[in-house]
ZAROGU-48676 format. One record per residue: x, y, z of N, C-alpha, C, O in turn. Coordinates in pm, whole numbers, padded with zeros to 5 digits, always signed. Layout:
REM ZAROGU-48676
XYZXYZXYZXYZ...
***
This chain:
REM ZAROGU-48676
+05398-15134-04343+05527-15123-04412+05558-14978-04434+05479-14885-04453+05690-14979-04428+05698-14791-04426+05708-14736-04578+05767-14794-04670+05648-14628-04585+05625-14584-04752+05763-14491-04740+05765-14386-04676+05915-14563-04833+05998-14491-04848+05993-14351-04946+06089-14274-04937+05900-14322-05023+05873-14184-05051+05841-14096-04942+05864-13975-04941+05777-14177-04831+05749-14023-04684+05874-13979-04667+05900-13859-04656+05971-14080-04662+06143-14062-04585+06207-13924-04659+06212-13894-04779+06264-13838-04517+06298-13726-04608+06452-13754-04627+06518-13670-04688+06517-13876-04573+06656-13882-04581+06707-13949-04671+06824-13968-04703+06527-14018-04746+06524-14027-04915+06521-13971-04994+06546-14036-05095+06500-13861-05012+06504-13799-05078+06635-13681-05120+06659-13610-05218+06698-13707-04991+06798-13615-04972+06895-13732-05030+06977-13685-05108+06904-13840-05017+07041-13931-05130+06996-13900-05263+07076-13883-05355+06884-13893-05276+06831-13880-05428+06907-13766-05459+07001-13783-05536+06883-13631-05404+06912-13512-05455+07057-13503-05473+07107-13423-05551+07145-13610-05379+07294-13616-05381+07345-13686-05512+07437-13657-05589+07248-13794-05510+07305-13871-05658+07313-13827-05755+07396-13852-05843+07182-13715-05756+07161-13667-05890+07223-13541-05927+07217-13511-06046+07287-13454-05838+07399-13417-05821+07530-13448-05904+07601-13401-05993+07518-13559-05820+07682-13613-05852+07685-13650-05974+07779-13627-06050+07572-13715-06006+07596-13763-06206+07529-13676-06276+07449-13720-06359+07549-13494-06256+07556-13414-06311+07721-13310-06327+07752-13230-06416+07797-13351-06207+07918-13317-06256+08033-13414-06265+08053-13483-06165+08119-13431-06378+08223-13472-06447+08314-13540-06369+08316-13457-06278+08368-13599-06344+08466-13689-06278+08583-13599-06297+08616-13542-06193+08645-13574-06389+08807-13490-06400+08740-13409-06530+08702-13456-06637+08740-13263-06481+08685-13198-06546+08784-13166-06705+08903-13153-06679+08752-13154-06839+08848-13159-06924+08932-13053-06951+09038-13073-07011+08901-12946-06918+09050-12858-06917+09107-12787-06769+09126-12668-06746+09127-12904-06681+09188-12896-06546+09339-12936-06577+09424-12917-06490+09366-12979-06674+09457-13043-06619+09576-12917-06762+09687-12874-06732+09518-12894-06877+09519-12760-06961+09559-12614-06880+09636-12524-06917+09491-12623-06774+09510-12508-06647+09618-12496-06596+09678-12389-06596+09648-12571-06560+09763-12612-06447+09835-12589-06498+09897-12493-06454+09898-12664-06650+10003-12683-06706+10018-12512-06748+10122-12455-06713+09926-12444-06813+09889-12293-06802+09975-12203-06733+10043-12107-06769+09946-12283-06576+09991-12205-06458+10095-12171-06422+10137-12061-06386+10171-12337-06439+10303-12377-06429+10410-12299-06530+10526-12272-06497+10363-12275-06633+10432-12213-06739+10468-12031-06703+10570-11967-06726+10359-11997-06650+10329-11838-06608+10436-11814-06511+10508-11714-06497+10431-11959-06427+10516-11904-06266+10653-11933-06340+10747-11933-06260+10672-11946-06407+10841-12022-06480+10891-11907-06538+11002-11854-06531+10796-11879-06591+10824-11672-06694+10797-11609-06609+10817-11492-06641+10752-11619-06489+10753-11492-06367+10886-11481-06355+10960-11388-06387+10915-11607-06296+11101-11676-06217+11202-11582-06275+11276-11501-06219+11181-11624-06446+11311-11609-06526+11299-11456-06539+11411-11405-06544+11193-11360-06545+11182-11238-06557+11224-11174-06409+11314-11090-06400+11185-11200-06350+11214-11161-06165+11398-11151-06166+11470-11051-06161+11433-11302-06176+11600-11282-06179+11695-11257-06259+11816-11273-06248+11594-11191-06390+11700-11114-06501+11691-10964-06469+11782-10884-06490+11555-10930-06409+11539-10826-06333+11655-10791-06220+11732-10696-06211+11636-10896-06143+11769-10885-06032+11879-10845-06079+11952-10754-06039+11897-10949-06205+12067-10993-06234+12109-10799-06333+12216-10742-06352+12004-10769-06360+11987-10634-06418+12017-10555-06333+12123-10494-06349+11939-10529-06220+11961-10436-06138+12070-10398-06055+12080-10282-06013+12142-10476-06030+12300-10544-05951+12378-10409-05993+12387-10298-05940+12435-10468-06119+12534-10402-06217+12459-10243-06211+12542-10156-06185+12357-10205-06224+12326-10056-06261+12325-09999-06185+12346-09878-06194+12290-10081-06030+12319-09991-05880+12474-10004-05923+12534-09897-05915+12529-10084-05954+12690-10037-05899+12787-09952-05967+12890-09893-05936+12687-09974-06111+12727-09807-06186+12705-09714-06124+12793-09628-06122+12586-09692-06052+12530-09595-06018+12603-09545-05917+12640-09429-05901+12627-09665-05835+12683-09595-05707+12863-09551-05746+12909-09447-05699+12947-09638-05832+13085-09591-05861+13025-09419-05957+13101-09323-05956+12904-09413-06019+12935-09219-06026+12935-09159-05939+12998-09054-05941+12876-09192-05841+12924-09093-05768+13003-09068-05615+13000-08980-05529+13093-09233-05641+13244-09216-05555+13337-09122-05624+13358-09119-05746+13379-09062-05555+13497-08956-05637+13611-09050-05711+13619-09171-05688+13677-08996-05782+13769-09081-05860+13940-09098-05779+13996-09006-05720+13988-09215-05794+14105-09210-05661+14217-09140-05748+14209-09097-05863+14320-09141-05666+14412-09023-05699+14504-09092-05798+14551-09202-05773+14519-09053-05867+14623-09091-05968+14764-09173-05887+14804-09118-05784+14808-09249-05914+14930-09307-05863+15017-09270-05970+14988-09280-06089+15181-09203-05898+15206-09124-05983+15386-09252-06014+15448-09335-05947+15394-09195-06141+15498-09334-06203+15633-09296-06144+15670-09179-06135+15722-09427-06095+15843-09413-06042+15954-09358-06174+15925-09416-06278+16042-09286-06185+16122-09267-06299+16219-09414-06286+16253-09484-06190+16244-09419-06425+16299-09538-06454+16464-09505-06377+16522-09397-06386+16528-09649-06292+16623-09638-06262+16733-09733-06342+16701-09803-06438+16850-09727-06296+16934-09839-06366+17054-09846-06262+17068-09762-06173+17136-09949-06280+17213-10006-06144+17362-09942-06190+17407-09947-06305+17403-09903-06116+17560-09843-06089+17657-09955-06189+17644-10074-06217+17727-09884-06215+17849-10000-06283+18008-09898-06285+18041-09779-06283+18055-09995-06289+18226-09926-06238+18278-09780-06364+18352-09682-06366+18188-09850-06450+18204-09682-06532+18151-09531-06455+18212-09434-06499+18066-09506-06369+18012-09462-06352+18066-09407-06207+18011-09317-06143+18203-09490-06162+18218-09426-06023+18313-09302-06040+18312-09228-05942+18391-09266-06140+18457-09130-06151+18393-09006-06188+18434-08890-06201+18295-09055-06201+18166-08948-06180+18093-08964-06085+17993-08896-06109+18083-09008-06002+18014-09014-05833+18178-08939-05719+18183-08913-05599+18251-08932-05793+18372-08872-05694+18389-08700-05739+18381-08661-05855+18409-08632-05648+18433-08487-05690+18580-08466-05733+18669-08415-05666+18587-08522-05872+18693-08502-05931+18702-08351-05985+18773-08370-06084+18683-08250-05984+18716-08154-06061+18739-08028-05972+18649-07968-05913+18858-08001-05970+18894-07889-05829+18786-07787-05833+18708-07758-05743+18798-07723-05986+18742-07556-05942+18582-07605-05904+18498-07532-05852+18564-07755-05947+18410-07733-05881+18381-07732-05728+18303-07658-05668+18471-07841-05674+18521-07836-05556+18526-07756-05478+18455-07759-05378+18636-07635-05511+18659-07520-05449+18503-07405-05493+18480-07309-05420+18433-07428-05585+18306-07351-05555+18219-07425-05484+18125-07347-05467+18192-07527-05432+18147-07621-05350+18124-07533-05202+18023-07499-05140+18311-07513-05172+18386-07556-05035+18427-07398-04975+18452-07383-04856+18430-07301-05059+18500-07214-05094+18356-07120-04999+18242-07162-04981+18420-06976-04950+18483-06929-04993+18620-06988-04844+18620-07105-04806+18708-06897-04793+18785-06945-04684+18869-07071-04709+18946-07068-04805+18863-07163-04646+18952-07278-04684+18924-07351-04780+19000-07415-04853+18804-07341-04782+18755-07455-04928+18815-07418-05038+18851-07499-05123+18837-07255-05050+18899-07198-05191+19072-07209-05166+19133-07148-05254+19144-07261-05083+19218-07294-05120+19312-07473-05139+19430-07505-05154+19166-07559-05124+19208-07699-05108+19274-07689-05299+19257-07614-05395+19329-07779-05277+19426-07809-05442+19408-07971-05442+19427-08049-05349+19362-07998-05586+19328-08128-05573+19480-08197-05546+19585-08134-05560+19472-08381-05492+19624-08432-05435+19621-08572-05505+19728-08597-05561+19516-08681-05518+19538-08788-05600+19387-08844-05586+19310-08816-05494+19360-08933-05703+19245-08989-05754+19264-09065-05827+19378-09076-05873+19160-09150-05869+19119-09223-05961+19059-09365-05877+18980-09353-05783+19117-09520-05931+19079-09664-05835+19143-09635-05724+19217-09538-05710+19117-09727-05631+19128-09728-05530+19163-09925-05504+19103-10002-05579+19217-09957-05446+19245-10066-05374+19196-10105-05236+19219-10037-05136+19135-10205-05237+19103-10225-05080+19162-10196-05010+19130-10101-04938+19288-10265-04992+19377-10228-04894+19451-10114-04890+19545-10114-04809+19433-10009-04962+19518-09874-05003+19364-09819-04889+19390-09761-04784+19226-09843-04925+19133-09773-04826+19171-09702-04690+19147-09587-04651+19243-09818-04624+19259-09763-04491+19332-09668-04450+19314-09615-04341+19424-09635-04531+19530-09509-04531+19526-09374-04558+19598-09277-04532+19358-09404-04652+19296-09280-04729+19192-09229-04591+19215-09116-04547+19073-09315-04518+18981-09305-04457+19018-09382-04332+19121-09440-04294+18858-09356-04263+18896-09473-04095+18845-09595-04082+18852-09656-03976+18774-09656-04222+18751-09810-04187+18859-09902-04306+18905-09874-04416+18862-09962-04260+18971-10091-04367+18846-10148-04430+18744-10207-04397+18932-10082-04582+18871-10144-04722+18848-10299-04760+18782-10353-04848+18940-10352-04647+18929-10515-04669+18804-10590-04625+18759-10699-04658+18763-10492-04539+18650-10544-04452+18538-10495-04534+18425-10541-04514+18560-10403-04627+18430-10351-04742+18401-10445-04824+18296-10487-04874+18543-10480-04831+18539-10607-04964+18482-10753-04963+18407-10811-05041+18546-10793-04845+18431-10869-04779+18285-10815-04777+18212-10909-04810+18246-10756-04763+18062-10738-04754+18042-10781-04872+17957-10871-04872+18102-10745-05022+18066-10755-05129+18072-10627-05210+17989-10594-05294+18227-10532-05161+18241-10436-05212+18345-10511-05365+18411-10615-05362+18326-10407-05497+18345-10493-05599+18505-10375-05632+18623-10401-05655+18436-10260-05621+18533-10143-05713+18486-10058-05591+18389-10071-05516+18614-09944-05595+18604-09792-05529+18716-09708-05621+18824-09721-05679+18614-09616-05590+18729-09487-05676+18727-09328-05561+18630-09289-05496+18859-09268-05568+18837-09165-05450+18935-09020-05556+19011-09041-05650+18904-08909-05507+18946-08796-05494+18979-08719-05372+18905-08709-05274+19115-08658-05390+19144-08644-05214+19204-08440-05235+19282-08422-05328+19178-08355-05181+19222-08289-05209+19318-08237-05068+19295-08298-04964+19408-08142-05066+19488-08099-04938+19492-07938-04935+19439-07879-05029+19540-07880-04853+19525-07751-04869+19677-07697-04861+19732-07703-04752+19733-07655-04952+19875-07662-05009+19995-07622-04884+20116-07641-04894+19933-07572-04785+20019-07573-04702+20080-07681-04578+20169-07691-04493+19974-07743-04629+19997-07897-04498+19942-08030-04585+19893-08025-04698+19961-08131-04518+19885-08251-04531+19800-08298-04380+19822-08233-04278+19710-08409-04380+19664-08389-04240+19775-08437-04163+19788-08350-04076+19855-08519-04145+19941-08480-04052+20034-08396-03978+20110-08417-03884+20006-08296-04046+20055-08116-04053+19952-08021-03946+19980-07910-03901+19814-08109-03921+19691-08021-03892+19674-07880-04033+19665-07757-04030+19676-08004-04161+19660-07883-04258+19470-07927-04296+19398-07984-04214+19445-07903-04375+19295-07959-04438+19269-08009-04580+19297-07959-04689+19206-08128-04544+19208-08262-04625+19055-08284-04637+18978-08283-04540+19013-08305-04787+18884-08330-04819+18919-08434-04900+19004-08441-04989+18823-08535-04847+18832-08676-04942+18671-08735-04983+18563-08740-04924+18713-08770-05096+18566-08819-05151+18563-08912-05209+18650-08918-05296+18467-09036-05198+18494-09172-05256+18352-09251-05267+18275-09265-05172+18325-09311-05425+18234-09390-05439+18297-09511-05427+18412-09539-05461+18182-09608-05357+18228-09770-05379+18099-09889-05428+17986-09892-05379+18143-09968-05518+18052-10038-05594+17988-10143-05569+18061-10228-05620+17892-10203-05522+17822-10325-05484+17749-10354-05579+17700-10275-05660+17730-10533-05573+17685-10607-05710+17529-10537-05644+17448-10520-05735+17470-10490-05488+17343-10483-05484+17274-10364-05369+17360-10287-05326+17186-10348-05336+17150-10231-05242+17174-10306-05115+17199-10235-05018+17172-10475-05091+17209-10550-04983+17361-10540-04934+17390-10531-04815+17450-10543-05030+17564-10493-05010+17603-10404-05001+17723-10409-04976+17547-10266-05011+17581-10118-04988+17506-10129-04826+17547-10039-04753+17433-10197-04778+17374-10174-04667+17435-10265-04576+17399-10256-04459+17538-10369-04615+17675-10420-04539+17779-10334-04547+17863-10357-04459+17810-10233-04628+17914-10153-04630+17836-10024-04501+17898-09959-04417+17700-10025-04528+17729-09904-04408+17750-09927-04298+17818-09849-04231+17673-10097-04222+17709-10125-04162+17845-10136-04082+17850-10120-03960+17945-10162-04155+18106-10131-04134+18144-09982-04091+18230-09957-04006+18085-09905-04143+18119-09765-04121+18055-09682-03971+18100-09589-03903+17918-09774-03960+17843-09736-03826+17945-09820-03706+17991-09779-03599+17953-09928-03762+18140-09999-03642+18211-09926-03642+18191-09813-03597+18302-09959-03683+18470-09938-03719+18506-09845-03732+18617-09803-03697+18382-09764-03811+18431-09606-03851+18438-09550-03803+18495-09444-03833+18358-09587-03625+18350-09452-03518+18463-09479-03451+18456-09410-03349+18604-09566-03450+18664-09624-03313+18779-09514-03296+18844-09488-03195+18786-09440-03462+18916-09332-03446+18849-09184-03403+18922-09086-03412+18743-09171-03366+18727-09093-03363+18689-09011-03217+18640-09083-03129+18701-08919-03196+18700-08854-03030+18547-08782-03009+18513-08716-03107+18489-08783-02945+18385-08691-02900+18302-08695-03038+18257-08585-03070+18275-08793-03121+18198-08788-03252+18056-08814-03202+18025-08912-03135+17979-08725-03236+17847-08674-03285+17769-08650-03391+17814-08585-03485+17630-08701-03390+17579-08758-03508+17537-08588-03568+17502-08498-03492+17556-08571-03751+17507-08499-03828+17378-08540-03911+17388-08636-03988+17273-08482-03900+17168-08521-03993+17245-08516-04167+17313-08441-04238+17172-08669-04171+17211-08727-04311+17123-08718-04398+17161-08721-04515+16946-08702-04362+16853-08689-04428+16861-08687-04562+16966-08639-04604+16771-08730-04655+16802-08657-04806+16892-08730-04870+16878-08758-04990+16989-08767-04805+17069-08869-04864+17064-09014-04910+17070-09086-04810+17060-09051-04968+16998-09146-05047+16905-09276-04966+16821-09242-04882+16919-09383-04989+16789-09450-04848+16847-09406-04706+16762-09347-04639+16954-09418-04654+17021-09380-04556+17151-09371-04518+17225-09418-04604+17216-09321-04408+17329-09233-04441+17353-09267-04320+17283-09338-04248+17503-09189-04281+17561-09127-04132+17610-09044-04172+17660-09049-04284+17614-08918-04083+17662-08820-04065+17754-08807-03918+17696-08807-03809+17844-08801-03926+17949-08740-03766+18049-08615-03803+18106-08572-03902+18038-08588-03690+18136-08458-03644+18214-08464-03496+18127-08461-03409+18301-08468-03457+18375-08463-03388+18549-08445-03445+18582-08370-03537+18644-08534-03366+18793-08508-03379+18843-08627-03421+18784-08732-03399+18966-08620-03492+19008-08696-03522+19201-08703-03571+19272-08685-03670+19212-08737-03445+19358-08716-03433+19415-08559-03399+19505-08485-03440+19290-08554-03286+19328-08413-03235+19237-08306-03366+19191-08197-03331+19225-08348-03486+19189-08232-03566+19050-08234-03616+19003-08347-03630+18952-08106-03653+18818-08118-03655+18794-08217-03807+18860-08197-03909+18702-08310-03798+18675-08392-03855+18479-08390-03883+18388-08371-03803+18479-08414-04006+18313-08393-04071+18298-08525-04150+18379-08529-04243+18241-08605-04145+18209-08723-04264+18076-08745-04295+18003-08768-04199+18022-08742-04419+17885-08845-04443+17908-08946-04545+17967-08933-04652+17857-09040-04500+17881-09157-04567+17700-09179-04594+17611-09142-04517+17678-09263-04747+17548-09350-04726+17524-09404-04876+17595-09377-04973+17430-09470-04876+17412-09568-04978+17297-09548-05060+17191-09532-04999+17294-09543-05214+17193-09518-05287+17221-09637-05386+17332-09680-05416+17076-09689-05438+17112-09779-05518+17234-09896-05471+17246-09947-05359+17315-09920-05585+17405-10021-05527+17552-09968-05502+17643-10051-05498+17577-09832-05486+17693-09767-05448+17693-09717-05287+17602-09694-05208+17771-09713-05283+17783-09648-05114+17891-09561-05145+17991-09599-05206+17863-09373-05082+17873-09240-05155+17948-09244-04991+17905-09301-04891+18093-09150-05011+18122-09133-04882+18185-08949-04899+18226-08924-05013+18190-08879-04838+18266-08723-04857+18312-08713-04657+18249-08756-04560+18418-08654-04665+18489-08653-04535+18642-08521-04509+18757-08510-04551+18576-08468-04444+18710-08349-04412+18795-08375-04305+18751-08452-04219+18905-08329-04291+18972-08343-04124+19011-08189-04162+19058-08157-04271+18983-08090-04042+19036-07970-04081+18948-07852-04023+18928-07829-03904+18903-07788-04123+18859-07635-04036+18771-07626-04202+18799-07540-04285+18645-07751-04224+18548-07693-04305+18443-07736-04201+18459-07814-04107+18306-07654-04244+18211-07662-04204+18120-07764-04220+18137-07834-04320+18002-07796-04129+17931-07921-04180+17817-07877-04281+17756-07959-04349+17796-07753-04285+17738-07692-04422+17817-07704-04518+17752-07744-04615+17950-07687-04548+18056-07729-04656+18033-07875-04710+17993-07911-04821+18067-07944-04611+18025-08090-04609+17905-08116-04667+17908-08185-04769+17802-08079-04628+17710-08119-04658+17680-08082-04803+17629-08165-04878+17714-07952-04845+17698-07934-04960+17743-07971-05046+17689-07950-05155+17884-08056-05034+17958-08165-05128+17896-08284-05145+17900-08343-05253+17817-08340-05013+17713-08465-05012+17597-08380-05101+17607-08438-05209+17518-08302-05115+17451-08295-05173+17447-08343-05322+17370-08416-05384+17553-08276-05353+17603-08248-05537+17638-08415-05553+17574-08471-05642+17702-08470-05501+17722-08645-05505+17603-08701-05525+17581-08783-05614+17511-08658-05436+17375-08761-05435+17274-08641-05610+17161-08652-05657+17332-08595-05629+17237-08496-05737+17309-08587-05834+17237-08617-05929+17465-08655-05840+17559-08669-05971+17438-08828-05999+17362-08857-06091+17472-08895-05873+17427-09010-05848+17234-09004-05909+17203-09100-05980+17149-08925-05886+17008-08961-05911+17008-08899-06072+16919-08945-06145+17097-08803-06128+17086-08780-06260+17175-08946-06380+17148-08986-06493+17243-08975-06313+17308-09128-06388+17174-09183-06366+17116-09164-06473+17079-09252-06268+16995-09352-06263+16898-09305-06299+16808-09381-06333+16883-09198-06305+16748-09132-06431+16792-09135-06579+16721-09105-06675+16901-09172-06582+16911-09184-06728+16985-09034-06819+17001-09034-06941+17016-08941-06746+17090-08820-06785+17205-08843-06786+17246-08944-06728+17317-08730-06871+17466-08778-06848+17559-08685-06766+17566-08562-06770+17606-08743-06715+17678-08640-06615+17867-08701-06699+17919-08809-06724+17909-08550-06714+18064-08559-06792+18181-08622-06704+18164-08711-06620+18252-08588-06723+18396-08637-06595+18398-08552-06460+18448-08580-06352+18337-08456-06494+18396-08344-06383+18277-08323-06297+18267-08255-06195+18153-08428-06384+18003-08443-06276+17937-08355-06309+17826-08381-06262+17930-08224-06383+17830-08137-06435+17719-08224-06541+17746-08289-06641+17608-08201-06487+17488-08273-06580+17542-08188-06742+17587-08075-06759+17510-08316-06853+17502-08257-06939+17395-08291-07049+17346-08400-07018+17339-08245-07161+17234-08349-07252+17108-08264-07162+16990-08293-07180
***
């Protein structure tokens, strides 16, 4: 019979058993550990992405010091809209200013001839487009100043300076009134050629050519909700001209800034 004490693969379960019922089935603070663990990696988490959520914002401080700072945007001056009070001061009503305008040569001797409203249909007799057709666009009011040069009228081939604001309820309707004037306005006229209008309020026309045989200068253009017109037939210059459009568009941006300009258009206040 075999003596199971010789067996060495008895002895080796022995040494396993006795082993095994020397260590613990679920050891008692395994499970104390874990929960330990679990807690640590949770306060890692929340520290890690307050870290993040920290760091975000201080790079982007960091980095706006040292973008340069953008340029100031600079404020529009306050405007205000044209009203029919305001068109006998958009017209060069006042001779001697006129004649220092226009002057020296013929300009110093134009003599003012009639002013004040104007009628649509009186337009066409004064200028070269029919006022009826202004009125239609959505022209409301016009007012004109006309001066002559005492020895003629233009049908004389004497020299005639005329100047006239006209009133729209909007800048859409001053930009139907120029429209009319870029038509109609050129059909009397001979060999007309464009004058830089620049400067003049959003935009303008300028021509020079003849008109009824005699030298002829006009700028017409639209600021705000008026449409500004100045026009010679005669023997002035388009520097003359122009310098009467200037002082119109100066009468015109000192009213919508809010300054007062008197009857005769000299800023005052």
């Amino acid at each position: 019979m075999r003596d199971e004490r010789a067996d060495p693969s008895t002895d080796v379960r022995r040494f396993l058993a006795h082993m095994a019922s020397e260590v613990p089935a679920t050891p008692a603070d395994t499970e104390r550990a874990v929960r330990r663990a679990k807690r640590r990696l949770a306060i890692t988490s929340v520290v890690a992405a307050l870290a993040i959520a920290l760091a975000i914002p201080a790079g982007m401080l960091l980095r706006d010091a040292f973008r340069p700072a953008p340029a100031p945007i600079p404020l529009l001056p306050t405007v205000r809209a044209f009203t029919v009070e305001d068109l006998p001061r958009l017209v060069l009503d006042d001779e001697q200013q006129v004649v220092g305008l226009l002057g020296p040569g013929v300009g110093a001797q134009l003599r003012w001839f009639e002013g004040g409203p104007i009628r649509p249909a009186a337009i066409a007799s004064r200028i070269f487009v029919d006022g009826r057709h202004l009125q239609r666009a959505g022209m409301l009011h016009a007012s004109m100043a006309a001066y002559v040069r005492p020895s003629g009228a233009v049908r004389d081939r004497g020299t005639t300076f005329v100047s006239m604001a006209m009133l729209f309820p909007d800048a859409e309707g001053t930009a139907r009134g120029l429209a009319i004037f870029a038509g109609e306005g050129r059909d009397l006229w001979a060999d007309a050629r464009e004058v830089a209008a620049g400067g003049l309020g959003a935009d303008g026309i300028g021509l020079e050519g003849h008109i009824g045989g005699s030298p002829a200068i006009s700028f017409v253009w639209r600021t705000g909700n008026v449409l500004l017109f100045v026009a010679s037939q005669g023997q002035l210059t388009p520097g003359q001209m122009r310098a009467a459009a200037d002082s119109k568009q100066e009468r015109a941006d000192t009213l919508t800034s809010g300054g007062a300009v008197g009857a005769s258009g000299m800023s005052s206040g």
